[in-house]
Structures are given as structure tokens and as C-alpha cells.
N, C-alpha and C positions, 0 to 999 in steps of 0.2 A: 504494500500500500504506500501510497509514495507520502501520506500524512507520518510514515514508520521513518521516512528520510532524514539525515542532516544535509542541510543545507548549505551551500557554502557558494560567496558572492566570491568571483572573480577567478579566472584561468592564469592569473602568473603563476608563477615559480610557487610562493606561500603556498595558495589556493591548490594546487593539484598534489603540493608535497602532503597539504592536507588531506585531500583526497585519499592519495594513496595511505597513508599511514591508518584511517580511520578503516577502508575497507580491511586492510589487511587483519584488523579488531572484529573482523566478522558486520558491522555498520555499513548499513546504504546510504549510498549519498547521493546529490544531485546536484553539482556542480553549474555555477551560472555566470553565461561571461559575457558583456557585453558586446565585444568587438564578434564581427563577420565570419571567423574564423582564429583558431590558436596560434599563438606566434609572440616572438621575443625580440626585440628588436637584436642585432647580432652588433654584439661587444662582447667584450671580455668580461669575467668573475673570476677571482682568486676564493680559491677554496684552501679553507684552515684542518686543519687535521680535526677540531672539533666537528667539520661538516661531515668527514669521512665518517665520522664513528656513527653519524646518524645514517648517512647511505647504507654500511653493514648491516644496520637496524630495518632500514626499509628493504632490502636485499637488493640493493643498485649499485655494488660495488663495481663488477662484470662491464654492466654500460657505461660508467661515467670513466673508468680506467680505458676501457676502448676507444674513446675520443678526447679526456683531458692529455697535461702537458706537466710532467712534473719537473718543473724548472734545479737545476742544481743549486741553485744560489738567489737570496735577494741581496739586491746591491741601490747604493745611494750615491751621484755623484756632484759634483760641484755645476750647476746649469751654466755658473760663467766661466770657470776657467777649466773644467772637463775635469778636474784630479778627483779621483775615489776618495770619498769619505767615508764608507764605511762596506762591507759584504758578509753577510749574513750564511753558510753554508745551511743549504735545504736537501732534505732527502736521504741526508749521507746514517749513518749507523747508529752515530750517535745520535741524530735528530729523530730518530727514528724510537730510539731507547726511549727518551725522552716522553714521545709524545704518543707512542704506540703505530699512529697512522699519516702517513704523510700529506705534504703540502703542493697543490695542484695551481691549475689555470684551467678555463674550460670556457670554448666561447657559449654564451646566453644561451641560445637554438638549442645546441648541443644538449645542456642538463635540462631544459623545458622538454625535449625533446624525449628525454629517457624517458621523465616523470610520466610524460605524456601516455609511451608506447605503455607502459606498467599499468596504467588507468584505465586501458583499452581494454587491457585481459581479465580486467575484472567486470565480473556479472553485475555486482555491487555498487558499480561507479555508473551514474547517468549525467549525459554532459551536455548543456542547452549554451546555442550561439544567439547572437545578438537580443540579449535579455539585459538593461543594465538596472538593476539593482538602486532602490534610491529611497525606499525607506522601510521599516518593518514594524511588527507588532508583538507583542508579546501578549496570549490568550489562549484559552479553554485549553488549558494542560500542550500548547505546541508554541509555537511563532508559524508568523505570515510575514514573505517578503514582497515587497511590491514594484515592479519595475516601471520604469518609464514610459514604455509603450501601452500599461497598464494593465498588466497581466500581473496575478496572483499565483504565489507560491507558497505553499503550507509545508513545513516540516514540524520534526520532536527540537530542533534549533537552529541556528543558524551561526556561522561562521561568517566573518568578514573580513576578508582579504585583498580589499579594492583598493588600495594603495593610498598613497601621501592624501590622494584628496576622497577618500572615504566617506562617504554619505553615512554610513553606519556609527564613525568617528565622533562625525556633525552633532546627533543622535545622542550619543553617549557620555563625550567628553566635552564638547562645546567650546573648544577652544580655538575658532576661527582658520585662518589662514594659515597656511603653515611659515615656519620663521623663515625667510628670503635669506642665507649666509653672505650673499654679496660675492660667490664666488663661482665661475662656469664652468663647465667641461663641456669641451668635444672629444665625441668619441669616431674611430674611423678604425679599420680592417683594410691591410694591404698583403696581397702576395706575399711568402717568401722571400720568392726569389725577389720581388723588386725591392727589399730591405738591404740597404750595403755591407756588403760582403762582411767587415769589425763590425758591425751592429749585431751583428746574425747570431744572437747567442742564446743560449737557451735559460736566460736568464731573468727574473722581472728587475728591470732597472728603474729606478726613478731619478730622473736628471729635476733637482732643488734648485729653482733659482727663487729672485726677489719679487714674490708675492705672484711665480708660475711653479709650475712643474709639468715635467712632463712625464709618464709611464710607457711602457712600450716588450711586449711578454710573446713568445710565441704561442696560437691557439692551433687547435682541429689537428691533435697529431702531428703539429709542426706545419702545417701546410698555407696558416696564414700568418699574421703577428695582429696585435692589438694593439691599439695607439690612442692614449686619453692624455690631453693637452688642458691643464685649467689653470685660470689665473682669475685674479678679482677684477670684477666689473659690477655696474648699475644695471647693467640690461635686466630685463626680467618677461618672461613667455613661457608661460604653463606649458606643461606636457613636455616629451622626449624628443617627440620626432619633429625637429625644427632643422632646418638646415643653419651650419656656422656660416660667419660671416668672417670669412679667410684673412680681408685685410684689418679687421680689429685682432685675428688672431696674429698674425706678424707683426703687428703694432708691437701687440702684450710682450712677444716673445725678442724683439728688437735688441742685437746687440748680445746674444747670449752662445755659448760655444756650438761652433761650426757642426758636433756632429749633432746636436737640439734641432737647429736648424736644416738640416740634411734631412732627418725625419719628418718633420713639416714641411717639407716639400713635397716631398713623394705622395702628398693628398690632395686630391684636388676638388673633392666633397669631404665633407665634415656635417654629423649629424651634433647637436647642441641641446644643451639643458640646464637650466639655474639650477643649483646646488640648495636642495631647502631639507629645514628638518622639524622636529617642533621636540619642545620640551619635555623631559621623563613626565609622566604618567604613573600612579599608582593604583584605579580603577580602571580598565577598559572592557567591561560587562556590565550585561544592566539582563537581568534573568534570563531568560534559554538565549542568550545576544553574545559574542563575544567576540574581539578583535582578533587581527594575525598577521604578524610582518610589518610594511611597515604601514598598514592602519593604524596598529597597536603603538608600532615605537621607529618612526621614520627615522634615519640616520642619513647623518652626511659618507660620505664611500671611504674617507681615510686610514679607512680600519678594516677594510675590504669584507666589512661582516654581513651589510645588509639580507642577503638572501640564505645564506649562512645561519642566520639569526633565525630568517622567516623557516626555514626547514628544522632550526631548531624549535621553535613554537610546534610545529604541525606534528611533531614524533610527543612533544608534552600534553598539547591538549589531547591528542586522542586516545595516550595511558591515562587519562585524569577521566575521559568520557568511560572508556571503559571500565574503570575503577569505581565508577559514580552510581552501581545500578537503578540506572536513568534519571538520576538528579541533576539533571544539565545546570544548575545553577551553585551549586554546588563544584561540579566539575570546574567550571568555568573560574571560581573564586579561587579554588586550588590551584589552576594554570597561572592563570596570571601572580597569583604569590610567589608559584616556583618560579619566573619568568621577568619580572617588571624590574629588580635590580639588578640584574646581570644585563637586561638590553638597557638600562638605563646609563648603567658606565661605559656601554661600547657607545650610545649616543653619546655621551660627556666625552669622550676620552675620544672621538673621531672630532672633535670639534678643535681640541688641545694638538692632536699630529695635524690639523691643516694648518695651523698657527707655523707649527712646527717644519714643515714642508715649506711654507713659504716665507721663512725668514729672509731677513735681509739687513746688513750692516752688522753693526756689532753681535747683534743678535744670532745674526746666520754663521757667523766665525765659530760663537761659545756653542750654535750646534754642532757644527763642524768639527770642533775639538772635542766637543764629548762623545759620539757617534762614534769616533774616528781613535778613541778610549777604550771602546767596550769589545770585551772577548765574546765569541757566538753564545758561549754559556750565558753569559750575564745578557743578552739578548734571548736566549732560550728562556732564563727566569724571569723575564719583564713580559712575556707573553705566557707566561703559565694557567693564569686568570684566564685566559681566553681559550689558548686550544686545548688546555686540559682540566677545564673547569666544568664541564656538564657530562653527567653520566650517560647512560645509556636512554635513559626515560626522558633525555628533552630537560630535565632538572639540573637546576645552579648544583654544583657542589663546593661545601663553604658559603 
């Protein structure tokens, strides 16, 4: 009966890792996504080892290793004068000691993709296009979602995973617009082969300069590279799929080492997006109602966690539903408990590494000297909070 359904607003990455995690609980769901069809826009994700231990969890180790890129190293370098400030070894023995499971890249398509095909084989999973979601009710022992074209959907609850601008959010939290950081990215996908030849490494680099950076990681098995360019600007234009504006981006980038600029060339489209986030949150349910990703807890990408994060929700709330014999409100109060201080330091602390990333002057020297200080260890232990802080169930540990 599909009134026996959970619900869940929206097809990204969150929404379908929810999916998946809840049917695998034996739970029907009915997945609703606004847009024409499924699809991610293609850029890059850095996947933490925290993520992997959730894919073992979901059984998507097989697919996401058949098309991720597990980089040997992260490295940090000077955007003006090109010298290495710091390299991080990734992958190797001890990182691995460390953290059980290693540390990837994966373009978007790709892990929407897995999730996607995994959602297919299940009987459990039912998937509605162009439905968007825009406000609900909470009644007679279910919830009702109500979309814009105005069609009704009854479930035992609902899930929302409709992103930064969340209608469910609206609803729940009330806290307007989300914060504008004053800072952009463009993001772009080039060739291999047309990456030059010393670029071509199988490393995530970030070239730091004053108040840019730029990333640049190989995806899809090696076969393309991902390239995110952001610095601060006033601009501001909802949504992802914008085209950049080339010569404000070589304005930004003016003056800074030949090979920064090398890769910025080699694009000649650039897709754009304001950089926004909103403040930690300590309620995000309001009875059978409850957030996921970044509905729940939007982050800036400094901390490469955001989807990371949202797969970490979707493995917790669906141990909390099943644990809940059918107290969805209940379930939901326990998720977000296990869940709202741990996404809330990676929102606070992605806000402190963009500071960080875009120093400049004195400022950028004293990061440079301390970066350029620290042993992989003592970088293995400033990230322990993160990739080896949640157990198996989606929950904080500590």
C-alpha cells in the first residue's frame, strides 16, 4: 500500500543514498524528484574514508572502486610562487592503519550513478520524475506531501533531501535564505590527455593563493581531471548550472604562477555557483518530517564533506527508523541527536579552511610555515574527528 511508504523528497546523492539504505531495512519507499529525469551535474567529490565505511555498509564498495581514483597524495602549493607547502601521503599502509579505509575522488555521475543502479534492483524502491515537493502535513497517524503541480502524496513519513533551498527546511527551521559566503566556484572536467604532461599526476592538489584557489584531481578511472577554481566575489545566482564568466575568472586569478594559469586555460566553458551555507541547527524534524544533507546542515565544500555527510545521514536515519518500531518521530529525534554536532563542526570548520585556503600576506606566510611544519601523522591526527569519527550506524563517535 503505498500509504505503508516512506517518502523521500528529492533524487541527489542524500535522497537515493536514503533510499537505498532504508530499502535494504526491508522499508518501501517512494522517492520524488523534481527535475525530468536523474542526473548530477559532473564534477568532482573527494570521498573520506569515513564515506567508504558507509558504502561497505550499503554494499557499494565493488561500484564506487570501479570508477573512483584513489589519489596517492594531497598536496598544497604556493598559487604565487608555485613552491610546495605542504603533501599529505594518501592510500599508503600507514594511512590505511590509521583509518581502516581509504581516501578516493569520484566524478558526481559516477556515485549518483551507483546509488542509482542499486535503487533499480530493489522491488522496495519506487521512483516519481518531475514531482517537486513544496510543502507537507503531518496527520491521521502518516504525513502528506504536496507538490507543485499539485498532486498528493501520503506516506508512514517523509524524508527531505531537497537541498540548500529546501521547502521542507522553510517549514521546519525558518531560517530564510541561506548565508551568501561571498565566495564562487567554477567547476569544469577536461581530458587527460589535454592536462600538461607535470600536471598529470594522480594527485589532489590545491594551488592557495590570495583570496583564490584553485583544485584540480584526476576522475572516471583517470580518464578525465576535475578542475574547481574559486575566489571571492559579490556576484550572486541561485542554483549550479550557471555558466562562468571567464574574464572575471582571469581577472581573480591575475598574476599568479604560470602553471594556475596553464590550467585555466585549457577551459573554455566553466559551469558557476555562489558558495552559500547556513548556520548549525539543533532541531531539523517537526513529527513523521525530517531533514537530510544539506536540507539539514548545508556546508561550504572546504572540507570536501558535503555528500559525504549526506550518505552519512541516510545509513543513520534508516538504523534509527528501523530501530523505532514505527515511531517515526521518535526515530527522527534520535537521528538528528546522533547527527547535528558532528555536521555542525564540519559546517564551522569548512568555513575556518576557506579563510585558510585563501590567505594572503602575513597571514598566508604563518600558513605556509605551519603547513609546511606538520608530519602526515600530525595531519592524520587533525583529521581523526572526521574520517574516523562515525561508526558503522551513520552515528558520531565521541
Amino acid at each position: 500500500m503505498p500509504e505503508r511508504q516512506i517518502l523521500i523528497a528529492g533524487g541527489g546523492i542524500g535522497g537515493f543514498a536514503a533510499a537505498l539504505a532504508l530499502s535494504q531495512k526491508g522499508r518501501a519507499v517512494h522517492l520524488i524528484e523534481q527535475a525530468s529525469e536523474f542526473g548530477e551535474i559532473g564534477a568532482g567529490i573527494q570521498l573520506g574514508p569515513n564515506v567508504f565505511k558507509m558504502f561497505d555498509v550499503l554494499g557499494l564498495t565493488d561500484p564506487i572502486n570501479d570508477v573512483a581514483v584513489f589519489p596517492n597524495a594531497m598536496g598544497m602549493m604556493d598559487g604565487l610562487t608555485g613552491e610546495r607547502i605542504t603533501r599529505i601521503p594518501l592510500n599508503t599502509n600507514e594511512f590505511r592503519a590509521r583509518f581502516e579505509y581509504p581516501y578516493g575522488v569520484i566524478y558526481r555521475p559516477d556515485l549518483h550513478n551507483a546509488l542509482i543502479d542499486a535503487c533499480r534492483t530493489s522491488p522496495l524502491v519506487e521512483l516519481t520524475l518531475k514531482q517537486k515537493v513544496v510543502d507537507f502535513e503531518n496527520a491521521d497517524g502518516g504525513v502528506k506531501a504536496f507538490t507543485e503541480s499539485g498532486k498528493t502524496y501520503a506516506g508512514e513519513a517523509l524524508i527531505a533531501a531537497d537541498g540548500v533551498w529546501s521547502k521542507a527546511r522553510a517549514k521546519i527551521v525558518n531560517d530564510g535564505k541561506p548565508r551568501v559566503s561571498g565566495h564562487i566556484a567554477y567547476r569544469a572536467v577536461l581530458p587527460t590527455e589535454e592536462v600538461p604532461e607535470h600536471l598529470r599526476i594522480k594527485e589532489v592538489i590545491l594551488w592557495a593563493g590570495p583570496k583564490t584557489h584553485l583544485v584540480h584531481y584526476p576522475l572516471h578511472r583517470g580518464e578525465i581531471f576535475n578542475l574547481v577554481a574559486v575566489f571571492h566575489s559579490d556576484r550572486y545566482e541561485e542554483g549550479w548550472d550557471v555558466f562562468g564568466d571567464t574574464d572575471e575568472l582571469n581577472q581573480r586569478f591575475a598574476g599568479e604562477h604560470e602553471n594556475v594559469l596553464m590550467m585555466l586555460d585549457k577551459i573554455e566553458t566553466w559551469k558557476m555557483w555562489v558558495l552559500v551555507d547556513r548556520e548549525p541547527v539543533k532541531n531539523w524534524s517537526e513529527g513523521r518530517v525530517t531533514l537530510l544533507g544539506d536540507a539539514a546542515h548545508p556546508m561550504l565544500q572546504y572540507l570536501a564533506q558535503g555528500a559525504c555527510m549526506a550518505i552519512e545521514d541516510a545509513v543513520c536515519v534508516a538504523n534509527k527508523i528501523a530501530a523505532s518500531n514505527g515511531d517515526f518521530e521518535a526515530a527522527f529525534q534520535a537521528y538528528q541527536k546522533d547527527r547535528y554536532l558532528r555536521t555542525a563542526r564540519v559546517q564551522l570548520m569548512a568555513r575556518v579552511y576557506g579563510e585558510f585556503y585563501h590567505a594572503a600576506g602575513v597571514t598566508g606566510e604563518l600558513r605556509n610555515m605551519m603547513l609546511s611544519q606538520r608530519t602526515p601523522e600530525q595531519a592524520y591526527d587533525g583529521n581523526a574527528w572526521l574520517y574516523a569519527g562515525v561508526d558503522r550506524t551513520g552515528a558520531a563517535i565521541g
